[in-house]
C-alpha positions in Angstrom: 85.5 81.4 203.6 85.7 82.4 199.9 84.7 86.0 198.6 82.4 86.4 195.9 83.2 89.8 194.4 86.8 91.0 194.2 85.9 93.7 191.4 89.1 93.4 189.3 91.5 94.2 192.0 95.1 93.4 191.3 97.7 91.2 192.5 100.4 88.7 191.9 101.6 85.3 190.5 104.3 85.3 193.0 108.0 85.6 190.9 109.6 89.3 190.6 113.3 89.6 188.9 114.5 91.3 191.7 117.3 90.2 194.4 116.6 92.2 196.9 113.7 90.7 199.4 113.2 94.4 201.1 113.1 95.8 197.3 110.7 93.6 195.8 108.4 93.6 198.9 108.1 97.7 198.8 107.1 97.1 195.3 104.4 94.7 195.9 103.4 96.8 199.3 103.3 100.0 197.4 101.2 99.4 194.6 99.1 96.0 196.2 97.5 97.5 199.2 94.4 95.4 198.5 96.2 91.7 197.7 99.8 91.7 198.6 101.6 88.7 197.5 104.9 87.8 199.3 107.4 87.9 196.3 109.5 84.4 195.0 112.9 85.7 194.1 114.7 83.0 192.0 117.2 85.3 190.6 118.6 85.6 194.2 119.0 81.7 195.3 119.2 78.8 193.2 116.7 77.5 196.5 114.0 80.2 195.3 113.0 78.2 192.0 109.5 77.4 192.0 109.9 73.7 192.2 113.2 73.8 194.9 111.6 76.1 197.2 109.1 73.6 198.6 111.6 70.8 198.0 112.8 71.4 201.4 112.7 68.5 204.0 111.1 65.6 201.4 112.3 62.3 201.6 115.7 61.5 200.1 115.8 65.1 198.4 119.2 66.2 197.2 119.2 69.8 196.4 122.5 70.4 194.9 125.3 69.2 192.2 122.8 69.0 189.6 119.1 68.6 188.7 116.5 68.2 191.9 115.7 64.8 192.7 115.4 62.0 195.5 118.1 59.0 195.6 116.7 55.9 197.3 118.3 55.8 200.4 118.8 53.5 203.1 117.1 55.2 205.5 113.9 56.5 202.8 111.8 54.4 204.7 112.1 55.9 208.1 111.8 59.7 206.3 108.8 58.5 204.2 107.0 57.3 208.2 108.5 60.6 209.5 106.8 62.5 207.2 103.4 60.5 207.3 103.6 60.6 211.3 103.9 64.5 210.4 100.7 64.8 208.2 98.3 62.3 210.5 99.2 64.9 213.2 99.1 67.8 211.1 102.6 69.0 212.7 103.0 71.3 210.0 105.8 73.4 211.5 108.2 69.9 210.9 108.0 70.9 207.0 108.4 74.7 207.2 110.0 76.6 204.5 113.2 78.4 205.7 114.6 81.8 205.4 117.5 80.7 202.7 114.7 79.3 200.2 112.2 82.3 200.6 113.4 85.7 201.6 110.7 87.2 200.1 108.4 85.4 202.6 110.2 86.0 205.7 110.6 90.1 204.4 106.9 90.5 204.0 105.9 88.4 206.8 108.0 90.8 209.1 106.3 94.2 208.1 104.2 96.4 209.8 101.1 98.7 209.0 99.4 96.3 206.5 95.8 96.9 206.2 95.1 94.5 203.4 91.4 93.3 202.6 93.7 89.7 201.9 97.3 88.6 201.8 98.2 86.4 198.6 100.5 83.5 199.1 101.9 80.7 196.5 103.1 76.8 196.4 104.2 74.5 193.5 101.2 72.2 192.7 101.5 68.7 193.1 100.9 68.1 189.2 104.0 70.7 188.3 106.7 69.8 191.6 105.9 65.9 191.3 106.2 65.6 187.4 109.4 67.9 187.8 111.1 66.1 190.8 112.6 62.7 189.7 114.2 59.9 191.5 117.8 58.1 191.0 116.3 56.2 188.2 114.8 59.7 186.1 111.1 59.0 187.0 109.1 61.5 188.0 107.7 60.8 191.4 104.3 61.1 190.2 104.8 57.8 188.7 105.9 55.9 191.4 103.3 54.3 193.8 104.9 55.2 197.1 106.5 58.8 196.7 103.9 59.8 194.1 101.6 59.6 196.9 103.6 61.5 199.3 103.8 64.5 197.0 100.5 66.0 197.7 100.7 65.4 201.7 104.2 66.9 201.4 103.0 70.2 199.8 99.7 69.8 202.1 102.0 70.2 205.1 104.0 73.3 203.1 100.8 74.6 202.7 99.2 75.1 205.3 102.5 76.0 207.3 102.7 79.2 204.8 98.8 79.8 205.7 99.2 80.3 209.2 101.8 82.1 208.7 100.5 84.9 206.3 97.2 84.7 208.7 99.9 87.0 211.3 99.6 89.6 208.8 95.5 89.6 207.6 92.8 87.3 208.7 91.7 86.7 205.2 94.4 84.0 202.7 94.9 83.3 199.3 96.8 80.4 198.5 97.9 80.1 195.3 98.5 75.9 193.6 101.4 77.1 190.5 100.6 74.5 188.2 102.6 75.5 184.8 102.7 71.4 184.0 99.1 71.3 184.0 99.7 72.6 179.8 101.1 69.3 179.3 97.9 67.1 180.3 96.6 65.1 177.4 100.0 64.9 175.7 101.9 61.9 175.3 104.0 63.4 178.0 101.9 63.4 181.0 99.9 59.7 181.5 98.1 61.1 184.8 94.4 60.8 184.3 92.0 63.5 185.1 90.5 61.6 188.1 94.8 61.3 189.4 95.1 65.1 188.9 91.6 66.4 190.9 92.6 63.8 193.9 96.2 65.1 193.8 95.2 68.9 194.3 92.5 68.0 196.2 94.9 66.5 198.6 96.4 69.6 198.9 93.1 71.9 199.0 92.3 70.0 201.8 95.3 71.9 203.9 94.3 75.4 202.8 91.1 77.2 205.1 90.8 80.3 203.0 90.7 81.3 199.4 91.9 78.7 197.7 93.4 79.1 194.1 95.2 77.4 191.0 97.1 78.9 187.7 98.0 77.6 184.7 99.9 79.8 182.3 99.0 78.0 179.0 96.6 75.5 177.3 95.0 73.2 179.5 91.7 71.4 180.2 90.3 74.2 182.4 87.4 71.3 183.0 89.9 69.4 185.0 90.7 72.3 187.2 87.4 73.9 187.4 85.9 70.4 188.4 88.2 70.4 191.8 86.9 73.0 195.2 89.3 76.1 193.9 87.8 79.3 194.8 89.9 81.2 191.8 91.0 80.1 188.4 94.3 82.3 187.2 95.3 82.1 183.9 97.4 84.2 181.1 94.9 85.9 179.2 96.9 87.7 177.4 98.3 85.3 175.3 95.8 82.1 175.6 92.4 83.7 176.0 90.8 81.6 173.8 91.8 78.6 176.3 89.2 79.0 178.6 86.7 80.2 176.3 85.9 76.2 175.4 84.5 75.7 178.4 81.4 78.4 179.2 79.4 75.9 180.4 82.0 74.5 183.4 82.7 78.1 183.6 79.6 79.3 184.2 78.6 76.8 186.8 82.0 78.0 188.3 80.7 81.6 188.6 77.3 80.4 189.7 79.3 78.7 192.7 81.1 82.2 193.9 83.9 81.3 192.2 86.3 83.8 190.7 88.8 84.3 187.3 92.2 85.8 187.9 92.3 87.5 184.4 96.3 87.6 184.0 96.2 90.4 181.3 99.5 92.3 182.0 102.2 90.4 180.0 105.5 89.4 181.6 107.7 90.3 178.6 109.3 93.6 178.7 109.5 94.2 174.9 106.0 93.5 174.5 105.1 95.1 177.5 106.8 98.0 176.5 104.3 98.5 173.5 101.1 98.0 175.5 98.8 100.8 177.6 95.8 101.0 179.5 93.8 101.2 177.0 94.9 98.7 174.7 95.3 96.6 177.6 91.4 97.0 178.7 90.3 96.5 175.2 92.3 93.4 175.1 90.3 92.6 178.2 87.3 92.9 177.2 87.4 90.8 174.1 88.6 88.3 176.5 85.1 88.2 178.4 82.8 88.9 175.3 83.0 85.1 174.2 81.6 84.3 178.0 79.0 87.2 177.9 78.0 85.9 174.3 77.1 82.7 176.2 75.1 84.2 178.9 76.9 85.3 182.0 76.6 88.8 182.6 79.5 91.1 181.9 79.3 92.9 185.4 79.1 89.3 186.8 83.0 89.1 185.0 83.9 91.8 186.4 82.4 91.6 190.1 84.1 88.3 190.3 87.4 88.7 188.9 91.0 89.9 190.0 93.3 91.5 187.6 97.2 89.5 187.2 100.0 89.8 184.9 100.2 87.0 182.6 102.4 84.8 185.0 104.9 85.7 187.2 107.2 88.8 186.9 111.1 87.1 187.2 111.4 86.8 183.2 111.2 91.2 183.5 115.0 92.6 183.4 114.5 94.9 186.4 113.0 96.9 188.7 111.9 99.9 186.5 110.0 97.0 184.3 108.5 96.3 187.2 107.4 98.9 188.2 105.9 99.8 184.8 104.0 96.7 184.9 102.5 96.8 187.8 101.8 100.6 187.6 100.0 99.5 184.8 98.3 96.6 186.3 96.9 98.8 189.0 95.9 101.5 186.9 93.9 99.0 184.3 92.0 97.8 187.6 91.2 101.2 188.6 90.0 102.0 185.2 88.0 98.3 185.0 86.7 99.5 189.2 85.1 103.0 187.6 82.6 101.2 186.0 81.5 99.2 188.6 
């Protein structure tokens, strides 16, 4: 299932500064009653950085003294089978994320009294985890034959594990693909081509029954991404608007297929945070959409099918009282954005 017309409502990337589980989740419970997200905490655990906290259980992964990576074991082999054996039977509790690398996760999925209209979850993409995880020799895995192609069933598994799980709390799921690397495609530094990067998240799409979604939180291709099945696009409007603005035409068709834009308009840095409002925030907003209205799509039709994000996610904040403020205003811009539908 996939809705068609969020009306601006907020939610979240996924990272908060916090260290507190219990803390961060009141925050997200309080002022996300619509589309809670469970919060990443990476200031708590070394094991809650994006790319380590679905790390857990792959192949020859060695998650400590030093940088993430896989060593080529003896035994690599008989965990690569294990883990193919795994996917082909869709035994997805075999690659579950534990309570040490997502607190957040285990907090929210243990409260009570949520009545939202859908619960928001997040995973590394396979773009962003397999570019980032290297083997023994410094290669990413992306680039290797064998364990580039066990990536995407890898986070297929962590996927859909997570799904199930946040379906205990609300029948309807986002899943979020985090793909910050996806800035990087066309540069000398990434030699993946577009055709490689749709299969590799369609791999992963292909675990996910409900609302599916990917963000990027800087220049990309949005033609790559809004050629794969994604039901949302997130991006940082705030500072790249312009990115997706080259591409009305893919966008449009996007639309036109119930698809829907995370505008991620709140910005993640305290001091310029700090001199934003409502107002200058929904002005901001608007001159985001105009380029898209200029070409066509209706202006309600931006609105009826978008959800309102910050920028990325909110770990780079010093506290909770920034937080607060940013989501307070987050939620207040939505409500504002909601009075004119």
């Amino acid at each position: 299932m996939a809705y068609t017309d969020f009306n601006c409502l907020p939610t979240v990337i996924g990272s908060m500064p916090q260290t507190d589980a219990a803390e961060a989740c009141a925050l997200v419970t309080t002022y996300l009653r619509d589309i809670p997200a469970w919060p990443q905490l990476p200031k708590r655990d070394y094991r809650e950085d994006m790319v380590v906290q679905f790390s857990e259980g792959f192949p020859g992964v060695v998650i400590k003294d030093g940088p993430i990576r896989v060593e080529r074991s003896p035994n690599l082999d008989k965990r690569l089978e294990e883990l193919y054996v795994a996917y082909l039977d869709s035994n997805i509790a075999k690659y579950a994320v534990s309570p040490p690398y997502a607190a957040g996760l285990y907090h929210f999925l243990s409260l009570a009294g949520l009545r939202p209209l859908a619960v928001k979850g997040q995973v590394t993409g396979p773009i962003t985890w397999g570019l980032t995880v290297k083997d023994s020799d410094g290669r990413s895995l992306l680039y290797d034959d064998v364990l580039g192609d066990a990536v995407a069933k890898f986070l297929k598994l962590k996927a859909s594990w997570q799904e199930k799980e946040l379906q205990t709390l609300a029948r309807n799921t986002i899943i979020f693909l985090d793909e910050p690397y996806m800035s990087a495609f066309g540069s000398v530094g990434m030699s993946l081509s577009r055709e490689k990067i749709i299969s590799l998240l369609e791999e992963v799409f292909g675990g996910i029954e409900g609302i599916k979604g990917v963000h990027c939180c800087g220049n990309t291709d949005w033609s790559v991404l809004l050629a794969t099945s994604t039901n949302i696009i997130s991006f940082d409007t705030y500072n790249y608007a312009q990115s997706l603005t080259l591409y009305p035409e893919e966008v449009k068709r996007f639309l036109d297929r119930k698809g829907t834009i995370a505008w991620g308009i709140v910005p993640n840095n305290d001091e310029v945070l700090s001199k934003e409002t409502v107002a200058s925030l929904k002005d901001r907003l608007e001159e985001a959409m105009a380029p898209f209205t200029r070409k066509g799509i209706p202006f309600r039709q931006l609105l009826a099918q978008g959800l309102l994000t910050p920028s990325c996610g909110l770990a780079p904040l010093p506290d909770g009282e920034a937080t607060e403020r940013a989501l307070q205003m987050l939620v207040d811009l939505s409500a504002k954005i909601r009075e004119r539908l």
